[in-house]
FITOR-780630 format. One record per residue (C-alpha): chain; residue in three letters; x, y, z; residue number from 1. Coordinates in steps of 0.25 Angstrom, whole numbers, plus 2048, in hexadecimal, padded with zeros to 3 digits. Layout:
<sites>
("A","ALA",(X,Y,Z),NUM)
...
</sites>
This chain:
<sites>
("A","UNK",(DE8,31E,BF3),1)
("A","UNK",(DF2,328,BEF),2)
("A","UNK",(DFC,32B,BF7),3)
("A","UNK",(DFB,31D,BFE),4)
("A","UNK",(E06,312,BF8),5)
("A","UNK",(DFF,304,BF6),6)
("A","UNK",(E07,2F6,BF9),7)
("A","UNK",(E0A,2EB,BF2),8)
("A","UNK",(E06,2DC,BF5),9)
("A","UNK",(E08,2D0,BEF),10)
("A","UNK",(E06,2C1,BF0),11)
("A","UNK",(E14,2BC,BF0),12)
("A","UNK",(E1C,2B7,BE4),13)
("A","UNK",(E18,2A9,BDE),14)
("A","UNK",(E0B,2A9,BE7),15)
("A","UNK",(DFC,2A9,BE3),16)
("A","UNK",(DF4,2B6,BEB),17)
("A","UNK",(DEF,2AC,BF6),18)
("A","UNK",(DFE,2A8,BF9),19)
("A","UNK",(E00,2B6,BFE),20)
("A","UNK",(E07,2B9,C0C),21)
("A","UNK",(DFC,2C1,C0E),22)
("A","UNK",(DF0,2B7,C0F),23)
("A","UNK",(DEF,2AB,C18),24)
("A","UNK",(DED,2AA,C25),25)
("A","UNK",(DF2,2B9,C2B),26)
("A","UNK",(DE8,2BF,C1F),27)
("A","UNK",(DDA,2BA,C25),28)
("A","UNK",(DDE,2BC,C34),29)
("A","UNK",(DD4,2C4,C3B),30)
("A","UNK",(DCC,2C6,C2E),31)
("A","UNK",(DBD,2C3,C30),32)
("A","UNK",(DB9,2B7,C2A),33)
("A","UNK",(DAA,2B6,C2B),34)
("A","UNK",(DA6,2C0,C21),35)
("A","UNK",(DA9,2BD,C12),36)
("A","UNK",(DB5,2C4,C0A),37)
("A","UNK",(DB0,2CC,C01),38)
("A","UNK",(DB7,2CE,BF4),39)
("A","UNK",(DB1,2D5,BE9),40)
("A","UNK",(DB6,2D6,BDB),41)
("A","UNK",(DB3,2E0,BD0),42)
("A","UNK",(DB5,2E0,BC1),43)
("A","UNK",(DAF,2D7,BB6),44)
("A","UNK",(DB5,2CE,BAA),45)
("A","UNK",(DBC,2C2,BAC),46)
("A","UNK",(DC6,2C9,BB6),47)
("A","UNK",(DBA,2C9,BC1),48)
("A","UNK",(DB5,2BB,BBE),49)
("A","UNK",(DC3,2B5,BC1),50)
("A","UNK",(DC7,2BB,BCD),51)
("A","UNK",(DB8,2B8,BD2),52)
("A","UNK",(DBC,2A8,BCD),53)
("A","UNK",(DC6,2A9,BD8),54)
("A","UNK",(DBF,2AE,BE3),55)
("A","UNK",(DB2,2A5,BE2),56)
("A","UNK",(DBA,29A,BEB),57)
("A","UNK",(DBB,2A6,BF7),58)
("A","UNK",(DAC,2A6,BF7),59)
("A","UNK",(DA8,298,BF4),60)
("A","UNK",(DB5,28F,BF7),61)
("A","UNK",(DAA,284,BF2),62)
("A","UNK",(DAD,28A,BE3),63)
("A","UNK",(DBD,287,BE5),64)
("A","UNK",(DBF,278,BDE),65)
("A","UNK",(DCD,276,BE3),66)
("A","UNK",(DD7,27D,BEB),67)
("A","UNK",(DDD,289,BE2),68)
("A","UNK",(DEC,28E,BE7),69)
("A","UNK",(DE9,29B,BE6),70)
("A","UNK",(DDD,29C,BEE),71)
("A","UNK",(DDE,2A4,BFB),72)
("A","UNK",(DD7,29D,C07),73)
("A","UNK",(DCC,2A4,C0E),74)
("A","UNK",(DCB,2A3,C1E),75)
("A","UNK",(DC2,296,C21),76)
("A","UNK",(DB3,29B,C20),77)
("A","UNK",(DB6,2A8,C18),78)
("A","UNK",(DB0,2AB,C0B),79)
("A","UNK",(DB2,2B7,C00),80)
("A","UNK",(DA5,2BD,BFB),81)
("A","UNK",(DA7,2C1,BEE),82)
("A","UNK",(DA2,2CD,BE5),83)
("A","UNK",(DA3,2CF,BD7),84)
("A","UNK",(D9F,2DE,BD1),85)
("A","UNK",(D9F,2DB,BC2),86)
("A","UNK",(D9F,2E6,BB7),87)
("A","UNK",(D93,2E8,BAD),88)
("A","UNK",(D99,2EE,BA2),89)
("A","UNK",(D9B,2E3,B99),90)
("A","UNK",(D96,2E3,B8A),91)
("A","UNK",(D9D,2D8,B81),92)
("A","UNK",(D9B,2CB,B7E),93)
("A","UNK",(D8E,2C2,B86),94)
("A","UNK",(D8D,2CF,B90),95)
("A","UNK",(D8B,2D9,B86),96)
("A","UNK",(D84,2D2,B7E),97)
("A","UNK",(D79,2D1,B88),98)
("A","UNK",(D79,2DF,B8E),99)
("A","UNK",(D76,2E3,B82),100)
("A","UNK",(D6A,2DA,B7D),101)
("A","UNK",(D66,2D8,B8A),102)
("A","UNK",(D69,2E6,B92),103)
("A","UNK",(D6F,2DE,B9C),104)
("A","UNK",(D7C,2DF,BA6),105)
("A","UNK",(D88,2D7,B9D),106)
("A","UNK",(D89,2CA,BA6),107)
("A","UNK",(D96,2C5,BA0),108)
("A","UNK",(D9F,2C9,BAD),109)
("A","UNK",(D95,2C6,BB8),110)
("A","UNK",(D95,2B9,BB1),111)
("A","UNK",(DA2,2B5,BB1),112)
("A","UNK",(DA1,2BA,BC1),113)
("A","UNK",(D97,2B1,BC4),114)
("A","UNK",(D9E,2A5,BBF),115)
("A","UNK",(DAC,2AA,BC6),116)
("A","UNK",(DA5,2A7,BD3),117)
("A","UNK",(D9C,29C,BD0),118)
("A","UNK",(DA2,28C,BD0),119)
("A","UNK",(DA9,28A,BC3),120)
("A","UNK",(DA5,27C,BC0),121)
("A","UNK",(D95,27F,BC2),122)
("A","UNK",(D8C,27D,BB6),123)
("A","UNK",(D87,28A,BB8),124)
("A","UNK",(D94,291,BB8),125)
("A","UNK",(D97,28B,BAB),126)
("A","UNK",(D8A,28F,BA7),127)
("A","UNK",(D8A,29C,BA9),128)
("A","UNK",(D99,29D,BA3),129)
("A","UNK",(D92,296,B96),130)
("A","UNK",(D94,29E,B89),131)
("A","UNK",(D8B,29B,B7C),132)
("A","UNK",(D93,298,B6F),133)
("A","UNK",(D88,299,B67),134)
("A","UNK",(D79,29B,B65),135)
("A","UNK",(D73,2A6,B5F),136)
("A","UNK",(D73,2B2,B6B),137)
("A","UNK",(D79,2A9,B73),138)
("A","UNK",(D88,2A6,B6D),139)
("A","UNK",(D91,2AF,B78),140)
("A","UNK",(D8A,2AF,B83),141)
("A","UNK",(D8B,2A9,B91),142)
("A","UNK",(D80,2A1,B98),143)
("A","UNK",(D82,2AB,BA4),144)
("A","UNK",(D81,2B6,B9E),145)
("A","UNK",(D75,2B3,B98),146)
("A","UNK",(D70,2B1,BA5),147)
("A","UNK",(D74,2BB,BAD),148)
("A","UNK",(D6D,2C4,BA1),149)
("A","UNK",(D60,2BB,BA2),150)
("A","UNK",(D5F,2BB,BB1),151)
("A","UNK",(D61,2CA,BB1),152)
("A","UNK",(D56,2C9,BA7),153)
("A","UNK",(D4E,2C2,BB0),154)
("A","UNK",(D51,2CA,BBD),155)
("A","UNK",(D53,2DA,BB7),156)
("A","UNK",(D60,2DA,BC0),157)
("A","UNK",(D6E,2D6,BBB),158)
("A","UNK",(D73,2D6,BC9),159)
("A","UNK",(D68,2CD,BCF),160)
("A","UNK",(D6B,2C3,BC2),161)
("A","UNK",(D7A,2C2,BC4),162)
("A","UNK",(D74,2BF,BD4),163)
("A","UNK",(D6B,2B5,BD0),164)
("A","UNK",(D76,2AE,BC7),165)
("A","UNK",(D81,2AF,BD1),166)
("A","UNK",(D77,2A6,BD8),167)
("A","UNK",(D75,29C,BCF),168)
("A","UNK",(D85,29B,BCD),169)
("A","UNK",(D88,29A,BDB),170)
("A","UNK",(D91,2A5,BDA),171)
("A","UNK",(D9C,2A8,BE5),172)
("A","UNK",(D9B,2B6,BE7),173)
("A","UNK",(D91,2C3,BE1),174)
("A","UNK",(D92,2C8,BD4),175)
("A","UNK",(D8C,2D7,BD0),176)
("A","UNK",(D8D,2DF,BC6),177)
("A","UNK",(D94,2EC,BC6),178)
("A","UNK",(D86,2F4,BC3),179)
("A","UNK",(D78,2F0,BC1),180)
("A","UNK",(D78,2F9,BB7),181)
("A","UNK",(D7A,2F9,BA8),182)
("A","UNK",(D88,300,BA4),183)
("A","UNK",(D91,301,B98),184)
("A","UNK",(DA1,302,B9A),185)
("A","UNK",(DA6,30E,B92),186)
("A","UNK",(DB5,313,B91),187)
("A","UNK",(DBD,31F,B8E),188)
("A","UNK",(DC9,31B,B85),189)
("A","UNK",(DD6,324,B85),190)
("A","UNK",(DD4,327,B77),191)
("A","UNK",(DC8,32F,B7B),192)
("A","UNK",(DBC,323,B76),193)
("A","UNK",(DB1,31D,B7E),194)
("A","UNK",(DAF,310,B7E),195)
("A","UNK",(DA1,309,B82),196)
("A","UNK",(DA0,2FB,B87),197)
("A","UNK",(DAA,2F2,B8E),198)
("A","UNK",(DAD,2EA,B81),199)
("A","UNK",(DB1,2F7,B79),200)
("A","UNK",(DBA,2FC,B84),201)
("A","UNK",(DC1,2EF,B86),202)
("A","UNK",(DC5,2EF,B77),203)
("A","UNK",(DCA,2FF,B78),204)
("A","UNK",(DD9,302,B76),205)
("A","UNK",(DD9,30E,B7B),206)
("A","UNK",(DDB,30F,B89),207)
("A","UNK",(DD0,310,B91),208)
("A","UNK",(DCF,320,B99),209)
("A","UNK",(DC4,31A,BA3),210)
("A","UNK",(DB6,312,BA1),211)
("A","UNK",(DA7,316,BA7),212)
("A","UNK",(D9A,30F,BA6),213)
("A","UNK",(D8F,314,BA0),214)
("A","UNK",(D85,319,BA7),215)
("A","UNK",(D8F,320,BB1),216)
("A","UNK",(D87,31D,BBD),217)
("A","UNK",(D83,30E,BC1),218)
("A","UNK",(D82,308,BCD),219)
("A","UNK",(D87,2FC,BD5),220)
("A","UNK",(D81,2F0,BDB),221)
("A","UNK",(D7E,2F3,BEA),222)
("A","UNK",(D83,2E3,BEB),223)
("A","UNK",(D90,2E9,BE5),224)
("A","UNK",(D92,2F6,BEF),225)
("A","UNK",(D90,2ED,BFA),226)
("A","UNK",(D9A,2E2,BF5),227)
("A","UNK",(DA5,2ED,BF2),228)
("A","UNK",(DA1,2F2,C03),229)
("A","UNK",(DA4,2E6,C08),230)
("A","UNK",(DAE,2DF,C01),231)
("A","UNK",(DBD,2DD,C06),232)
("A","UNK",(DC2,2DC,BF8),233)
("A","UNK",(DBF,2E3,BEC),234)
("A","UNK",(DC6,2DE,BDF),235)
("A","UNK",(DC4,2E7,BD4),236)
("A","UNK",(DC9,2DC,BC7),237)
("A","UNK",(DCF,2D5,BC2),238)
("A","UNK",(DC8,2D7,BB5),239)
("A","UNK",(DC9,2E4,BA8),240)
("A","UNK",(DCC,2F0,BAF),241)
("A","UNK",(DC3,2FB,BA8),242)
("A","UNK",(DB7,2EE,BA2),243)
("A","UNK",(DB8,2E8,BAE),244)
("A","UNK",(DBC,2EE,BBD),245)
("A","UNK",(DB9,2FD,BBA),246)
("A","UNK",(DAB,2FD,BB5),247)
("A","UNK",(DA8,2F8,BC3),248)
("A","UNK",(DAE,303,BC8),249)
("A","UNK",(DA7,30E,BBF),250)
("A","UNK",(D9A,30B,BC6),251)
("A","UNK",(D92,315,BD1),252)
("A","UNK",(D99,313,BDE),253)
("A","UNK",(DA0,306,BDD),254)
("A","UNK",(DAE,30E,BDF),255)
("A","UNK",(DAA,316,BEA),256)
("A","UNK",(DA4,309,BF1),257)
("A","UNK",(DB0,301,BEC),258)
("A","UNK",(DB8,30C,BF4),259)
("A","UNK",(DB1,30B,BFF),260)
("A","UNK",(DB1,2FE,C01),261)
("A","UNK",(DBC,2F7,C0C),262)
("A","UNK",(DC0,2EE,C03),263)
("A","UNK",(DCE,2EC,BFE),264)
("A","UNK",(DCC,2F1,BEF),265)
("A","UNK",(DD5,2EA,BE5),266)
("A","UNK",(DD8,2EA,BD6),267)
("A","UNK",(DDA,2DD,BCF),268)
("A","UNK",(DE4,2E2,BC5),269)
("A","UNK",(DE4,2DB,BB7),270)
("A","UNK",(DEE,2D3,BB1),271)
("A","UNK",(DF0,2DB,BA3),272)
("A","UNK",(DED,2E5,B9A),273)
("A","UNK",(DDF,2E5,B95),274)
("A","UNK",(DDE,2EB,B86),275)
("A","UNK",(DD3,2F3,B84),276)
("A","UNK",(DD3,2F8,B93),277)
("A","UNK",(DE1,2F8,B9C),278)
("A","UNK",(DED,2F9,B8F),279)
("A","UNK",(DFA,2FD,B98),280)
("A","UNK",(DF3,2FC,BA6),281)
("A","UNK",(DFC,2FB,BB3),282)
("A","UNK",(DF5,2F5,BC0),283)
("A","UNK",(DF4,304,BC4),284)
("A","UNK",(DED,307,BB8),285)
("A","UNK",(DE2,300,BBC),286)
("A","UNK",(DE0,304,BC8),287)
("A","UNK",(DE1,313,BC5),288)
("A","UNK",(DD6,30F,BB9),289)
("A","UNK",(DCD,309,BC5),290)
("A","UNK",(DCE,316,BCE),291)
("A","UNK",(DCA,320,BC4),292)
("A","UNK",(DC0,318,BC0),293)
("A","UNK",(DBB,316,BCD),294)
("A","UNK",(DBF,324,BD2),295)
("A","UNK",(DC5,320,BDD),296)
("A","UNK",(DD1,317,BE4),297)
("A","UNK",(DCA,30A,BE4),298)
("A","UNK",(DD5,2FE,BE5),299)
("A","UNK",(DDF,2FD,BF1),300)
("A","UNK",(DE6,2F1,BEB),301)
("A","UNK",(DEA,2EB,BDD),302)
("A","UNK",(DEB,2DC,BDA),303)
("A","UNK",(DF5,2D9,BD0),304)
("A","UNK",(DFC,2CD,BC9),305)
("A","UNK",(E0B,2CB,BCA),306)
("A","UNK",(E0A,2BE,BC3),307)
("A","UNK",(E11,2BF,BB4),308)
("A","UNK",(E09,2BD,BA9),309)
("A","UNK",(E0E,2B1,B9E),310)
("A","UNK",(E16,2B6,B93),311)
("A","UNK",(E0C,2AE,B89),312)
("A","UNK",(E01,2B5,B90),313)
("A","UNK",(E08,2C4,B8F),314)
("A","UNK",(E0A,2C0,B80),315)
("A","UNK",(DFD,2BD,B7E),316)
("A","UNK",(DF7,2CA,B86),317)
("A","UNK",(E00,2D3,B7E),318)
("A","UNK",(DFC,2CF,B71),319)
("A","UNK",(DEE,2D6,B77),320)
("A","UNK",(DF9,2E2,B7C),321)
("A","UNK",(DF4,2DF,B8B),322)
("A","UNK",(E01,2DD,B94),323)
("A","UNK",(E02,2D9,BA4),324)
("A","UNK",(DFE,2E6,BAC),325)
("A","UNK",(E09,2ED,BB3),326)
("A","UNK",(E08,2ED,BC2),327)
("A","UNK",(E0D,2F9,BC5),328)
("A","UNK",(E0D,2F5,BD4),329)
("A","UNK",(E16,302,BD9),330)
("A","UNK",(E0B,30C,BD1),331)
("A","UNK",(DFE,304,BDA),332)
("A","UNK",(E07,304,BE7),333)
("A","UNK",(E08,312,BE4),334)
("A","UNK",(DF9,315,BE2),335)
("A","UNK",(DF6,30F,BF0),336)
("A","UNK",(DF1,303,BED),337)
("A","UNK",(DF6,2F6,BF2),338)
("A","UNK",(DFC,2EC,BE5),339)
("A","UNK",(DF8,2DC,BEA),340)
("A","UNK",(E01,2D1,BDF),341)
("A","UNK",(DFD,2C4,BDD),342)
("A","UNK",(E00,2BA,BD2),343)
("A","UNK",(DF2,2B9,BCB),344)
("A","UNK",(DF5,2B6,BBD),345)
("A","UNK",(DEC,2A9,BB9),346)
("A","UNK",(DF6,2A0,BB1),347)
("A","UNK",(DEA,29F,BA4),348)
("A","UNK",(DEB,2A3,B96),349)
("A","UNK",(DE5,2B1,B99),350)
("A","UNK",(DEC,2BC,BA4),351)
("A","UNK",(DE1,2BB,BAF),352)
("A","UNK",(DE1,2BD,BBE),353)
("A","UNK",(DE2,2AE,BC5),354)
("A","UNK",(DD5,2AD,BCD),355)
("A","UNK",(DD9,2A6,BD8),356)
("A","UNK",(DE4,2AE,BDC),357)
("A","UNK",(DDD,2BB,BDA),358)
("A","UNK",(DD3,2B6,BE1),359)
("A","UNK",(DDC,2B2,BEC),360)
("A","UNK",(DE1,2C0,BEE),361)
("A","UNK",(DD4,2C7,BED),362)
("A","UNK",(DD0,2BE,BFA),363)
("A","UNK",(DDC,2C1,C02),364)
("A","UNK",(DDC,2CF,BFF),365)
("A","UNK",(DCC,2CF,C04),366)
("A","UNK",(DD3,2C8,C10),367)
("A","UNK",(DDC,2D3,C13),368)
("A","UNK",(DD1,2DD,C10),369)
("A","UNK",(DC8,2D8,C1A),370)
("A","UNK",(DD2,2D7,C24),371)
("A","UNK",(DD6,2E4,C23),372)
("A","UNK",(DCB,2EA,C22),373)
("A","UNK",(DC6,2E1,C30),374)
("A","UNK",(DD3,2E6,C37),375)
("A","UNK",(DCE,2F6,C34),376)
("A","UNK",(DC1,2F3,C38),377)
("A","UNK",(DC8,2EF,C46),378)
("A","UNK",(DD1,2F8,C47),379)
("A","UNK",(DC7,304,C44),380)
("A","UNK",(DBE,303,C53),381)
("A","UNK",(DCB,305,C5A),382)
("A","UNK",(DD0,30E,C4F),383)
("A","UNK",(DC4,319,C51),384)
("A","UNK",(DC5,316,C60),385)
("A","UNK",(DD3,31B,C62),386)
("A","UNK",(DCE,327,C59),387)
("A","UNK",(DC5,32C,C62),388)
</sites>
């Protein structure tokens, strides 16, 4: 991207995503709506789970109770598909207590995935959202954790078991696992330390140089290599920047394929500071910290907020020392990539990205990816014919 200078769009003041000049009507002209549009999003934590809580209703309109005024409104007939690649590096709490006794894959985030894009009000979402509060063993964990780590158990295969509970929630989209394999998150801190494990690194004050996985080389899902090739969208976050979005990136051949892939690639920027992991980060901050990682230019665009945070929130936050992160618009513009603004605050007790209107934008950018990249594929015959 260097050398290139990226654009700036944004969803208007006063408006949600959905309300933007550039959805409607004139955005799904001559865009094919037989085949599904396929958003993929990657990361972990609560980040991933909300932002899949808003896109289940693009899949299964059935799921949406009521009318939401933020939600964007696909093309009669037309349907997202949904993909969620989950990071495997957890090790605190319910998850890390049954990797370790069990030598299992955490299930904590998968999880909290599952029951993002099931119906809130089953019985067996609730169930699998259950937490213990006391028994002997028992006190801290989830009902769905324990049976993910039963069925996977049962079955030897961590992927096939979240497959099998997907079923049995009715999920609104496919959830897999970064890797099948067993990794541990380590980082290098600036003061020259390294930290093993996702819960020692999160509570580090030293910045964070970079993070690997241990063992180096692992290797994806074929499920998740052929998702990231066919997707229109693919939505790195919302969710902690090196727990959370980068370890997905640290496995074998999921940035090349990322690269490769014709989908718009966009970064979910968070909302503020994380201590322990992004202390003083700007938006371009991140994004550099997702190339090197990657070792390559993976994002074309950055999502951000342009909503203000409350001044009871910002007092409460900087008690923690965490603060809004800076936008430094001009600084992306100028690395090429393309800065989208929307209003995503969620007006709650915590800063969080609003999952309908994240959600909204995700789909209208999949819609402008798709018909972008149907208007190349058009113009490419007659392209290579006047070439010759």
């Amino acid at each position: 991207m260097a050398g290139k200078r990226g654009s700036r769009q944004t969803a208007g003041s006063g408006q949600s995503p959905s309300a933007s000049p550039s959805s409607g009507p004139a955005l799904i002209t001559g865009v094919n709506l037989e085949e599904p549009l396929r958003i993929l999003v990657v990361g972990g934590g609560t980040g991933l789970s909300s932002i899949l809580a808003g896109l289940k209703c693009y899949a299964r309109p059935e799921l949406r109770r009521e009318p939401h005024p933020d939600t964007f409104a696909l093309p009669e007939g037309m349907r997202a598909e949904l993909t969620a690649v989950v990071t495997v590096t957890d090790d605190g709490g319910s998850s890390g207590r049954l990797r370790r006794e069990f030598d299992v894959l955490p299930p904590g985030d998968i999880r909290n995935c599952m029951v993002a894009l099931s119906e809130d009000a089953t019985l067996l979402s609730r169930l699998f959202q259950y937490r213990f509060s006391s028994g002997e063993g028992l006190k801290g964990h989830s009902f769905g954790n324990l049976f993910l780590t039963v069925l996977t158990q049962l079955t030897g295969d961590f992927a096939h078991a979240i497959k099998v509970s997907s079923e049995v929630l009715a999920i609104a989209g496919k959830i897999y696992p970064s890797t099948a394999s067993k990794v541990e998150l380590r980082a290098k801190l600036a003061n020259g330390r390294e930290v093993k494990g996702e819960t020692n690194i999160s509570k580090s004050r030293s910045p964070i140089e970079r993070v690997f996985i241990h063992p180096k080389h692992v290797q994806p899902l074929p499920e998740t290599l052929d998702a990231i090739a066919k997707a229109d969208l693919i939505c790195l976050g919302p969710g902690s920047l090196f727990t959370s979005v980068i370890p997905n990136l640290l496995v074998d051949g999921v940035p090349e394929a990322i690269r490769r892939s014709p989908a718009v690639k966009a970064y979910l920027c968070n909302l503020m500071w994380q201590p322990g992991e992004t202390m003083h980060f700007r938006a371009s901050d991140h994004v550099k910290a997702i190339h090197e990682h990657a070792g390559c230019e993976l994002v074309d665009c950055v999502i951000v907020n342009t909503a203000a945070v409350g001044s009871d929130l910002r007092t409460r936050y900087a008690a923690q020392k965490a603060r809004p992160v800076e936008v430094d618009a001009e600084c992306l513009i100028d690395m090429g990539l393309r800065l989208v603004e929307g209003e995503l605050l969620a007006e709650t007790d915590k800063v969080r990205h609003h999952p309908e209107r994240a959600a909204a934008l995700a789909v209208r950018m999949a819609l402008m990816a798709r018909k972008q990249r149907q208007r190349a594929e058009v113009l490419r015959p007659a392209t290579a014919k006047a070439g010759n």
